[in-house]
C-alpha positions as CSV (number, residue, x, y, z in Angstrom):
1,X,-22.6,-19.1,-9.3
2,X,-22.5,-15.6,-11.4
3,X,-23.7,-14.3,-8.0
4,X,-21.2,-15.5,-6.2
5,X,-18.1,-14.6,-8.3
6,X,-19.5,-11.1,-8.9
7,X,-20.2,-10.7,-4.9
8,X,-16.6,-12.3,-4.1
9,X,-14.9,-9.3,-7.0
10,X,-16.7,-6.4,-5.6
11,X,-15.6,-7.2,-1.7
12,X,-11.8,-8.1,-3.6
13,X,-12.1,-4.7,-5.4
14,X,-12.8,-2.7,-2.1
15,X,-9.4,-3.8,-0.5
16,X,-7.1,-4.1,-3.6
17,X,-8.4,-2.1,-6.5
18,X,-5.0,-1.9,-7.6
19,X,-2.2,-4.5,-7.4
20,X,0.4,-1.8,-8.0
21,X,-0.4,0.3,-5.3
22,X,-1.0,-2.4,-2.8
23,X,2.7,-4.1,-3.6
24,X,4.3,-0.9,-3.3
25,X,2.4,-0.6,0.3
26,X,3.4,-3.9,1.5
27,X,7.3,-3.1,0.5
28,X,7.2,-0.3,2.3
29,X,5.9,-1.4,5.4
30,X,8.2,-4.6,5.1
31,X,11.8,-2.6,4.4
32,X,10.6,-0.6,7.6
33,X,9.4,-3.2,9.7
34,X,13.1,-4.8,8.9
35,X,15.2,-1.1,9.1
36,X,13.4,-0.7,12.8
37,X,13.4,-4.2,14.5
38,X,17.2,-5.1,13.1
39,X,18.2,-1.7,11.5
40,X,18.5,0.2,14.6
41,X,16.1,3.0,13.3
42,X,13.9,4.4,15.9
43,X,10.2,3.7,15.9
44,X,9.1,7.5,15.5
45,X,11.1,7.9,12.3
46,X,10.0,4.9,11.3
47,X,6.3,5.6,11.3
48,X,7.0,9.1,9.6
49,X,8.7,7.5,6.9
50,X,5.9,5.2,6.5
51,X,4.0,8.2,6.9
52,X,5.4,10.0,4.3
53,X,6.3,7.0,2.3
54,X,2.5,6.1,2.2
55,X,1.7,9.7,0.9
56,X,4.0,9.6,-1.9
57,X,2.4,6.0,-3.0
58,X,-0.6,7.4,-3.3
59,X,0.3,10.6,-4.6
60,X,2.3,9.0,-7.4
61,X,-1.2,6.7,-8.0
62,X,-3.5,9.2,-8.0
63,X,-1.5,11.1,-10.7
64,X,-1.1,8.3,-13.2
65,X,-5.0,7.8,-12.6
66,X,-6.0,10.9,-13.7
67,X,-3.5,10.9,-16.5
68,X,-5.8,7.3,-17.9
């Protein structure tokens, strides 16, 4: 069962190793899903602000990782 529950936290750890960074993904994609389907924004700038939007997640997580 120590097998199992080990196995089942790795596979976890390889899609969310951190919460914070996956919540601030899913925001983002949902406030632009919303902005382009009933905000009137176009596609293409949607996907660059997710674009860029993504970047600046990760940017902003990578430097409080290597701060730790």
């Amino acid at each position: 069962m120590k097998f199992l529950s080990a196995v089942l936290k790795e596979i976890w750890g390889l899609f969310v190793d951190d919460g914070n960074l996956a919540l601030q993904v899913l925001i983002l994609i949902g406030t632009l899903a919303i902005a382009v389907k009933r905000g009137g924004l176009s596609p293409l700038w949607g996907g660059g602000f997710l674009l860029v939007g993504c970047l600046a997640i990760l940017a902003v997580s990578l430097s409080r990782r290597v701060q730790r």
